[in-house]
C-alpha positions as CSV (number, residue, x, y, z in Angstrom):
1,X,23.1,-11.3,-30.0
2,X,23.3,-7.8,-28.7
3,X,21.2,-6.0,-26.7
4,X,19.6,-3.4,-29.1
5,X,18.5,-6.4,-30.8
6,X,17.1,-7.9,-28.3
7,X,15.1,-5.0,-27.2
8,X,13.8,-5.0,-30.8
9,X,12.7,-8.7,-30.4
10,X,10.5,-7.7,-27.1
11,X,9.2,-4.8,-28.7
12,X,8.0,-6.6,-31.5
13,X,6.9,-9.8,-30.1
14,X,5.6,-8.2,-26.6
15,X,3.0,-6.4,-28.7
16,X,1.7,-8.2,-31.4
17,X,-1.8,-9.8,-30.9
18,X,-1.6,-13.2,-31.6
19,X,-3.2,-13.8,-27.7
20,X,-6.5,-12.3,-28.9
21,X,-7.1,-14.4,-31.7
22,X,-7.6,-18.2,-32.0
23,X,-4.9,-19.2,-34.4
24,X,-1.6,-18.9,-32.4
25,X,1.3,-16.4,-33.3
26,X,3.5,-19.6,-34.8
27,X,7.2,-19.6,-34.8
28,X,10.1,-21.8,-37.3
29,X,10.5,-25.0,-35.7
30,X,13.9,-24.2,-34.6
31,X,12.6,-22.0,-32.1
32,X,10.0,-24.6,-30.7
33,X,12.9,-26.8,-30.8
34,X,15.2,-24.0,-28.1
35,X,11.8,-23.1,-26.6
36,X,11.6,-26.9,-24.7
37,X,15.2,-26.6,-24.2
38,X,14.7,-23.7,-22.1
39,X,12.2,-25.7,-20.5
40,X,14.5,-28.2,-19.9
41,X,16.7,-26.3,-18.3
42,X,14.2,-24.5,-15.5
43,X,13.1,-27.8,-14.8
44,X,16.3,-28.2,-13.2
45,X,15.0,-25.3,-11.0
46,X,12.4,-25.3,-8.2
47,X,9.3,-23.9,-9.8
48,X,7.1,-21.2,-8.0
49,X,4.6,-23.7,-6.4
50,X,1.3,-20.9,-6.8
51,X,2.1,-20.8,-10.0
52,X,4.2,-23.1,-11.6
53,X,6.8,-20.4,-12.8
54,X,10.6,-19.2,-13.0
55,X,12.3,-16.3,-12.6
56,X,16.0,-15.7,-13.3
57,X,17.9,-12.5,-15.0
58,X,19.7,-12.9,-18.0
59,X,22.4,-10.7,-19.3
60,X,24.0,-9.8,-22.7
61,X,26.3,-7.2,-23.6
62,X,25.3,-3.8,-24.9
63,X,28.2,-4.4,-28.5
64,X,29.1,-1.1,-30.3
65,X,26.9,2.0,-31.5
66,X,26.7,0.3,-34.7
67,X,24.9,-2.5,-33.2
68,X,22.3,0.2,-31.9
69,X,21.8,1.6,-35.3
70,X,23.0,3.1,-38.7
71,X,23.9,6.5,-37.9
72,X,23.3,7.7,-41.9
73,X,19.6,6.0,-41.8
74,X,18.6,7.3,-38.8
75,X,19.7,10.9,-39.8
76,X,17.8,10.1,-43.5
77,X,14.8,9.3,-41.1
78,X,14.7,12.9,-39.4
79,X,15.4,11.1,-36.1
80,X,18.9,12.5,-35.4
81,X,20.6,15.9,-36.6
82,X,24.0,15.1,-35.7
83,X,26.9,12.0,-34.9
84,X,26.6,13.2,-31.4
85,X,22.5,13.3,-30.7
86,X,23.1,10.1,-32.5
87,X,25.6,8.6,-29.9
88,X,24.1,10.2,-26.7
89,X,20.8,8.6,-27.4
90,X,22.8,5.1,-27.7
91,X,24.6,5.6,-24.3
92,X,21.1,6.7,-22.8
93,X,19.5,3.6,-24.2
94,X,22.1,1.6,-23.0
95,X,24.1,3.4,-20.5
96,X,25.7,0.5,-18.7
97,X,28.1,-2.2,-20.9
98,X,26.3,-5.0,-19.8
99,X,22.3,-5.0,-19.7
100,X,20.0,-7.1,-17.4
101,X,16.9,-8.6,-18.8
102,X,14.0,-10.0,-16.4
103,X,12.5,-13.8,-17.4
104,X,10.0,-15.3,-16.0
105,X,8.4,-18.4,-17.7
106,X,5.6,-21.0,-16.8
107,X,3.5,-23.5,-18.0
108,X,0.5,-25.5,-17.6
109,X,1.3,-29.3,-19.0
110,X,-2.2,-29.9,-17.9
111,X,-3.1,-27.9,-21.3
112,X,-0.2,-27.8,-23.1
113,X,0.3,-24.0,-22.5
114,X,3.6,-22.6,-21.7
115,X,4.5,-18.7,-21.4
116,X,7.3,-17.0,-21.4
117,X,8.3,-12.9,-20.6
118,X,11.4,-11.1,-20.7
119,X,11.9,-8.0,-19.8
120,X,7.9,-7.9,-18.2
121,X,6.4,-8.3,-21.6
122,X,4.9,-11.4,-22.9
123,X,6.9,-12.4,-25.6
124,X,6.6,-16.4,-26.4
125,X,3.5,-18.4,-26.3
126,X,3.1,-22.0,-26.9
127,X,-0.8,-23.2,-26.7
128,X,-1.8,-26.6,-28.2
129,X,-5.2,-25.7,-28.2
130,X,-4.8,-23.0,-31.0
131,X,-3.8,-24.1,-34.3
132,X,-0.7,-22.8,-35.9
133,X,-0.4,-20.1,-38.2
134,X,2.5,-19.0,-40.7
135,X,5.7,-19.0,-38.9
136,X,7.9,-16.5,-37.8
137,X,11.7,-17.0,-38.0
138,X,12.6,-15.9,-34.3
139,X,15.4,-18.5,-34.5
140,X,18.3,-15.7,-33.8
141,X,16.0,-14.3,-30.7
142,X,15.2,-17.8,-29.1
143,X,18.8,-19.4,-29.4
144,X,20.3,-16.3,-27.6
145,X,17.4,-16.8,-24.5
146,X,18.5,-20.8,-24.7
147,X,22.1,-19.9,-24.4
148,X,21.3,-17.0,-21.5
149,X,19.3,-19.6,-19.6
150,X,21.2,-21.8,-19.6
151,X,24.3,-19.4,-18.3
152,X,21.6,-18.5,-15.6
153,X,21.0,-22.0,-14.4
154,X,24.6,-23.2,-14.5
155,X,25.2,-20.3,-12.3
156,X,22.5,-21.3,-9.7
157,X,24.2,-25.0,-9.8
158,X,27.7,-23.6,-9.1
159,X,26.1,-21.2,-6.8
160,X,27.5,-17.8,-8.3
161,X,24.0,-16.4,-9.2
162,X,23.6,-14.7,-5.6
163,X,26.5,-12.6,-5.7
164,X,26.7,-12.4,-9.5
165,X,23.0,-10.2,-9.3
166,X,23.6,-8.9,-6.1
167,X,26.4,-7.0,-6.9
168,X,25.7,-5.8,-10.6
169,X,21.8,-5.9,-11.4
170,X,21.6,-2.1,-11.8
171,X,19.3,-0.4,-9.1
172,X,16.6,0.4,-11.6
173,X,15.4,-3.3,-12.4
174,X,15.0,-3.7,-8.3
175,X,11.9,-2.8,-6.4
176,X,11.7,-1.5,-2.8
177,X,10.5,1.4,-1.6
178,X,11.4,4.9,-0.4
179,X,9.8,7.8,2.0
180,X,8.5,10.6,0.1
181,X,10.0,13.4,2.8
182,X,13.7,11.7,0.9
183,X,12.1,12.0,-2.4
184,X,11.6,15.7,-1.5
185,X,15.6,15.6,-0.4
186,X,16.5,14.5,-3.5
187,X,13.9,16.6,-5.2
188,X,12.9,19.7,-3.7
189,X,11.2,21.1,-7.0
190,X,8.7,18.0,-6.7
191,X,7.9,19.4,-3.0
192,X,7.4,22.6,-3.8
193,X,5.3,21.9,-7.0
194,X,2.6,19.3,-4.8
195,X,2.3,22.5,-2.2
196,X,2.1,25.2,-4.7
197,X,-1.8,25.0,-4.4
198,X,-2.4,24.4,-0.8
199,X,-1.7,26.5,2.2
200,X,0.2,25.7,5.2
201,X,-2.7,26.4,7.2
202,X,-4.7,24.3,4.8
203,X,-2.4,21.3,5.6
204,X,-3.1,21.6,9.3
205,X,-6.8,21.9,9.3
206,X,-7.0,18.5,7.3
207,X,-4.3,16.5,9.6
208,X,-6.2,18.0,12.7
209,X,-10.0,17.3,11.3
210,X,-9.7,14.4,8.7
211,X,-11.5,11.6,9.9
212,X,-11.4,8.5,7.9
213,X,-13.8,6.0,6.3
214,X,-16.1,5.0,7.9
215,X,-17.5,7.6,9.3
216,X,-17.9,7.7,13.2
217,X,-21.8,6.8,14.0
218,X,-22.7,10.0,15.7
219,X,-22.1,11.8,12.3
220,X,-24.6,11.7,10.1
221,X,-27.7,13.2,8.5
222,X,-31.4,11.6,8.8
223,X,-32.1,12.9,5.3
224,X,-30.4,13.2,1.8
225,X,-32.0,14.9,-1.5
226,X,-30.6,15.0,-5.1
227,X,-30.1,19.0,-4.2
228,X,-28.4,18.2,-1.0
229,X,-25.4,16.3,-3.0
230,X,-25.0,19.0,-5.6
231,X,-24.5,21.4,-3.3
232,X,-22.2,19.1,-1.6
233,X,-20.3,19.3,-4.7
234,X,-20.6,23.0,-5.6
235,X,-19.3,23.6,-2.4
236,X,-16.0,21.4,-3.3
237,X,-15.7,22.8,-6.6
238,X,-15.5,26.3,-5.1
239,X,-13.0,25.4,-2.9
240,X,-10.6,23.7,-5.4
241,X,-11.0,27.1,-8.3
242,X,-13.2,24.9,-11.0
243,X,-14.4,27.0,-13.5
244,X,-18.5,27.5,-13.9
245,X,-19.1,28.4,-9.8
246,X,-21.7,30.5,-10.9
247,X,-23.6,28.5,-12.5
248,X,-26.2,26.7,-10.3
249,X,-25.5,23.6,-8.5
250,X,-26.5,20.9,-10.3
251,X,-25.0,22.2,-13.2
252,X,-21.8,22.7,-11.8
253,X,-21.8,18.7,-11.1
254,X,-23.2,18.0,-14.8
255,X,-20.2,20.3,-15.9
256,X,-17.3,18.5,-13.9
257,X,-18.8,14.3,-13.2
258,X,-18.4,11.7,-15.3
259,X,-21.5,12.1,-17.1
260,X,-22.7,8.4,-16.9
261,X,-25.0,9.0,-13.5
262,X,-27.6,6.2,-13.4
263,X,-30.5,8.0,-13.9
264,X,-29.3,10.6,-10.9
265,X,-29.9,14.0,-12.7
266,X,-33.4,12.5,-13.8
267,X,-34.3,13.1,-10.0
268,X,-37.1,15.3,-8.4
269,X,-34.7,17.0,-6.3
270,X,-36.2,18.3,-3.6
271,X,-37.6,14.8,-2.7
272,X,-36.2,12.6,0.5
273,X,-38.0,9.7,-1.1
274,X,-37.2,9.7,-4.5
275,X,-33.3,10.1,-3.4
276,X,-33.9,7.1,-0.9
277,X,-34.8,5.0,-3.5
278,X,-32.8,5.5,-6.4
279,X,-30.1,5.3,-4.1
280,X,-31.4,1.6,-2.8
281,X,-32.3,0.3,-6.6
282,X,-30.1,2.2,-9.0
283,X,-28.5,-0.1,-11.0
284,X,-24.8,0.4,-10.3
285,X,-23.6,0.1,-13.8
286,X,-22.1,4.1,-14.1
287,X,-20.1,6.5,-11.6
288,X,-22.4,8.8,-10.2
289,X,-19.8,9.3,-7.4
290,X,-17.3,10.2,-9.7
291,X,-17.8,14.2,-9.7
292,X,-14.3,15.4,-11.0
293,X,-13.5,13.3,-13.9
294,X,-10.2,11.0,-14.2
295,X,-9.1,8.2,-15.2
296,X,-9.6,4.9,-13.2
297,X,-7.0,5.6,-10.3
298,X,-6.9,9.5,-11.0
299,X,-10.2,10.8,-10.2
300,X,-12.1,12.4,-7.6
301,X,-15.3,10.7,-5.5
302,X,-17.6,12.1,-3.5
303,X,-19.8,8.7,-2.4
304,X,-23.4,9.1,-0.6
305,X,-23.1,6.5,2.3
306,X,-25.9,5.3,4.4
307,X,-26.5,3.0,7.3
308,X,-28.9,2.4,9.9
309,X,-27.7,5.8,12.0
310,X,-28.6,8.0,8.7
311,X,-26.4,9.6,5.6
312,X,-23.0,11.0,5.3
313,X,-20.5,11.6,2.7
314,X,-17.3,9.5,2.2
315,X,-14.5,11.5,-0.4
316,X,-11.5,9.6,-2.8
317,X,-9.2,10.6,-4.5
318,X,-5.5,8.7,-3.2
319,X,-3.5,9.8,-6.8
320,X,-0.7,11.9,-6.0
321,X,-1.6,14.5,-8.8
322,X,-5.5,14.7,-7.2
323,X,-4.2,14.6,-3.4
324,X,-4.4,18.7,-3.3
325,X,-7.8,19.0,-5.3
326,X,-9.3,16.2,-2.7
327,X,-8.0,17.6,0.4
328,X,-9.8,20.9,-0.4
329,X,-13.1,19.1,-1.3
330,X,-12.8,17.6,1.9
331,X,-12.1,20.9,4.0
332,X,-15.0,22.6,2.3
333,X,-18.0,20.3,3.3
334,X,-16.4,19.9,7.0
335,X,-16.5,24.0,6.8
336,X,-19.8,23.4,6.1
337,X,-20.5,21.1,9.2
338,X,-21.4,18.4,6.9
339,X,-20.9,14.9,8.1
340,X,-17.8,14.1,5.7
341,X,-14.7,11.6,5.8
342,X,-12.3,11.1,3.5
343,X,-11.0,7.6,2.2
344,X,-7.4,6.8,3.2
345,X,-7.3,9.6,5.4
346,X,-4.2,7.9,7.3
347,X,-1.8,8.1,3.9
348,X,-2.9,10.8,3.2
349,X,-2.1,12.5,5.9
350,X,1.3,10.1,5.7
351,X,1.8,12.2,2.0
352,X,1.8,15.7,3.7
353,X,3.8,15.1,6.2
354,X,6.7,13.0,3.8
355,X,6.2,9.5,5.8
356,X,4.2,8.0,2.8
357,X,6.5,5.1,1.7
358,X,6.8,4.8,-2.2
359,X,6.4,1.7,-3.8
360,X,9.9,1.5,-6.2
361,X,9.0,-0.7,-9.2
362,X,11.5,-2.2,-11.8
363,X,12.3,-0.4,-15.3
364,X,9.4,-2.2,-17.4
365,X,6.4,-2.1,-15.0
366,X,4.0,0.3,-15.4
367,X,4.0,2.1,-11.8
368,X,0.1,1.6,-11.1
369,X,-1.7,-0.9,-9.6
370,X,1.4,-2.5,-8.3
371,X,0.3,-3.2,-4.7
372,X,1.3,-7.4,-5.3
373,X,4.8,-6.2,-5.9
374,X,4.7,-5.4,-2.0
375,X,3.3,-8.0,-0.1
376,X,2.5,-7.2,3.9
377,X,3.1,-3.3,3.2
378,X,0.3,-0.6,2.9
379,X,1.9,0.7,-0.4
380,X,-0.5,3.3,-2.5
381,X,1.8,5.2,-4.5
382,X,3.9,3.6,-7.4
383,X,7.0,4.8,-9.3
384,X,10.1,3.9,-11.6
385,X,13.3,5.5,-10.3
386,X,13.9,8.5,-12.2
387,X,16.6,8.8,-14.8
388,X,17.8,12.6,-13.0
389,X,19.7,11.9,-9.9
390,X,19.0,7.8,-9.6
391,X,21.4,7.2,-8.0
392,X,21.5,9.7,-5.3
393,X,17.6,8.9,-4.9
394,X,18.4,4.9,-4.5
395,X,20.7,5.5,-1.6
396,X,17.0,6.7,0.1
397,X,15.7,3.4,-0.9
398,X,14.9,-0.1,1.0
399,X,15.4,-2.8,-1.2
400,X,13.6,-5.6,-1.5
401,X,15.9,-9.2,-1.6
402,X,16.3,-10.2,-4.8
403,X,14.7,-13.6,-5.3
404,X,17.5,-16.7,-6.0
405,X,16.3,-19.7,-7.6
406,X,16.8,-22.9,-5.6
407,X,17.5,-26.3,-7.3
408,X,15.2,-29.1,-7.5
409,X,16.0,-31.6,-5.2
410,X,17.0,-35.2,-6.8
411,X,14.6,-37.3,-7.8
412,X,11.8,-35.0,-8.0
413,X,10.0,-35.3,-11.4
414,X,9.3,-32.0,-13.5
């Protein structure tokens, strides 16, 4: 089997939704036959001992452009206009003669439940406590992973894996990291686009005044109304150009938050008390905070804190696109002498100045929320190496080791 048709098999089995129902996706019995091969064959392997999982990279050749497709049906289909669109979009798809697939398996005999993902997406389930449904013939897709496994874990026996995946895995399945002032090397139009909005000066009034979270004790206010944190906000949303300044202050914040406030706009607000305590017995189940709408990673906050020395404001917003739009917020209420920090302050700062290490994840993984890929390191910022000057980019970049299976040791029982 080829890779295009592999890829096809991961497409179709990473996404269909036989996890979400209770009959289980069911496969020929050929392929339930290979699947405990496979098994077989990693139990020759030292699991994972947190989770009672494998991980190995399997290869398979890239074939000809007519394993990619049917030039003629793809032209019918109005996807390609000419032979060469046809074969430039093969080599881009495939640019490299062998390709490197990811698989990681696991089980739970406990359950009877074993796993397995290739290429990061879930594409084989085994569950004994679903029943089975019509089977699919995957037959061609699971003997081609039995006979790459089992290449994989002859070549951890004979001890070739190391060098074999050292040498070739291509640089976009590793992870590591690189410094964002080598990013900007590589691509000055990225630099220039993330400071297009802010001044110079701007940059060093927040690395001389940010303070971070928590805020130091002697800042603080001994009061807070609903008024206060509107104007709070109108005050940001001047400084970063919204639209609708004119407009009075609580409206600006109904124009530009979340919406779902927890009763916050419902507020007498001119009152200490009534601020007090919705703030003690609202019923945390919206984002009042939340006063520049984004997604969950990509907006911006602007939280009411308080302790026993009084009130003061705490702003977030850590995504790279929001970093400029947060800064100013920031800057505007400490121009305004109110007692303000800033979450994450130090990376942030780290991001202006280009020492911000970039967490580099593999082709596959979604580059968000990747902070387990980089264990012991203060990673906030996520990406895939870019398909425009890789490779120049991944001499910048610290690689992580690439894992090597160890055998299991005689004796020891799967």
């Amino acid at each position: 089997m080829k890779a295009p048709e592999i890829k096809h098999y991961i497409s179709w089995l990473g996404r269909v939704g036989y996890r979400n129902i209770d009959c289980s996706f069911s496969y020929d019995e050929a392929s339930y036959g290979a699947i405990d091969r496979i098994f077989r064959l990693l139990y020759r392997l030292e699991p994972d001992p947190e989770h009672n999982s494998w991980e190995l990279w399997l290869r398979a050749e890239r074939g000809t452009i007519e394993d990619f497709g049917s030039f003629e049906d793809l032209r019918e289909d109005g996807q390609v206009e000419s032979y060469e669109e046809f074969e430039a979009w093969w080599r881009s798809e495939f640019p490299e003669e062998v390709e490197w697939f990811h698989f990681s398996a696991g089980e739970d005999q406990k359950i009877g439940y074993r796993a397995v993902f290739l290429s990061h997406n879930h594409v084989l389930e085994v569950d004994c406590r679903k029943e089975r449904s019509f089977p699919h013939d995957i037959s061609p897709f699971t003997s081609w992973l039995e006979e790459a496994v089992r290449d994989a874990v002859q070549a951890v026996e004979d001890g070739s894996y190391p060098k074999l995946v050292e040498r070739n895995l291509p640089v976009w399945h590793r992870t590591g990291t690189v410094l964002r002032r080598d990013l900007w090397k590589v691509f000055p139009e990225w630099k220039e686009k993330f400071f297009q909005n802010i001044s110079r000066q701007e940059v060093d009034e927040f690395l001389a005044s940010a303070a971070g979270y928590p805020l130091e004790a002697n800042r603080r206010l001994p009061s807070m109304t609903a008024n206060d944190f509107y104007h709070a906000c109108a005050l940001g949303y001047r400084a970063m150009g919204y639209a609708g300044t004119e407009k009075p202050d609580k409206e600006q914040y109904l124009l530009h938050a979340d919406g779902r406030d927890e009763g916050l706009s419902k507020l007498d607000g001119n009152s200490p008390d009534a601020f007090d305590r919705w703030l003690k017995e609202r019923p945390r189940i919206g984002h009042p905070w939340e006063v520049c709408r984004g997604g969950n990673s990509t907006h911006i906050d602007c939280i009411v804190c308080r302790d026993e020395h009084g009130y003061y404001l705490a702003v977030a917003g850590l995504a790279e696109t929001r970093t400029v739009e947060a800064i100013h917020f920031f800057l505007a209420l400490h121009r305004a002498d109110i007692p303000v920090c800033i979450r994450n302050a130090e990376e942030l700062k780290a991001r202006l100045t280009g020492e911000e290490p970039i967490g580099i994840v593999p082709e596959g993984v979604l580059p968000a929320y990747c902070h387990a890929w980089f264990p012991g390191e203060r990673i906030v910022d996520f990406m895939n190496l870019p398909l425009e000057r890789r490779d120049e980019l991944a001499n910048y970049c610290r690689w992580q080791p690439i894992p090597v299976p160890r055998l299991k040791k005689d004796g020891e029982s799967p």
